[in-house]
N, C-alpha and C positions, 0 to 999 in steps of 0.2 A: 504494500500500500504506500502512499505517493506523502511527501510528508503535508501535513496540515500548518495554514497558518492561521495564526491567532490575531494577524494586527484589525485594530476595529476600524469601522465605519469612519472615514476623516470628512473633514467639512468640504473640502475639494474634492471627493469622493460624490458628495451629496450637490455640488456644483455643476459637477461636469454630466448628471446622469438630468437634471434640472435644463441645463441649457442641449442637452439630446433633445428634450422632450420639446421644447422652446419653440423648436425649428419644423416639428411635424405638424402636419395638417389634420391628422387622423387622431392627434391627442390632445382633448380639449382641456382648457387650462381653467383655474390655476392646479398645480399640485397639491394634493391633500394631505398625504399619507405617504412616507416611503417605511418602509419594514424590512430590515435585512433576515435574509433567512440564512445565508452562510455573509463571509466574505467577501463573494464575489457575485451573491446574487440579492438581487434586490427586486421587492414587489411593491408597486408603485399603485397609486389610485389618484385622479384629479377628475376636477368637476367641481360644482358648487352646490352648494343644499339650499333649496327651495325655500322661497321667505315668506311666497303666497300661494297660493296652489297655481301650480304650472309644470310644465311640462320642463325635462332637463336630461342633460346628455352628459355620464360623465366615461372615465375610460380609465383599464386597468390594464396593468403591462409588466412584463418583466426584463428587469434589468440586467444583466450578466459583464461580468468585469473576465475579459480575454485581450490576453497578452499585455495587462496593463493600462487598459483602455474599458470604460465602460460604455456596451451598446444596447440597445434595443430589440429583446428578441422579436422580430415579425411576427410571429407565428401567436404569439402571446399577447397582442392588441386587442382587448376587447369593448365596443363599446356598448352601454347601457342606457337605454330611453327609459325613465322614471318620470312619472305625475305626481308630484308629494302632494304631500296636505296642508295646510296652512297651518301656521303655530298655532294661532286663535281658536279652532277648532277639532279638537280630537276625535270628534266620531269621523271624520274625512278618511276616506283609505286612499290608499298607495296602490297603484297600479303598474305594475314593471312590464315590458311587451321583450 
């Protein structure tokens, strides 16, 4: 087995996978959420949460750090059509399509 490395998450780490995301069309902003699941992988979420009830688009992805460089797995884009409910009213449901 291959040896493991331990160094964490750096803030230029969290920069460069932010300004990947920056540049695509298919990844609606801002960023939400990044969650490292090792080292070199990272699962990302951005979108924004719904203030009145309306309809919203956000997008999850993974990030994977190769050869020192972090990129965009393709294959891992996904996005999500959500209609929240308004803060004001809790009986509203959530419809995901």
């Amino acid at each position: 087995m291959g040896e493991v490395s331990l160094r964490p998450l750096t803030v230029e780490d969290v920069r460069e996978v932010i300004a990947l995301a920056r540049v695509r069309k298919d990844v609606v902003q801002p960023i939400v959420s990044i969650d490292a699941e090792s080292t070199d992988k990272l699962k990302v979420s951005t979108g924004r949460e719904p203030l009145q009830f309306r309809t919203f688009v956000h997008t999850n992805f993974i990030a994977l750090k190769r050869n020192g460089k972090w990129e965009i797995d393709n294959n891992s884009v996904k996005q999500e059509t959500v209609t929240g409910p308004s803060y004001y009213d809790p009986d509203e449901s959530v419809i995901v399509e």
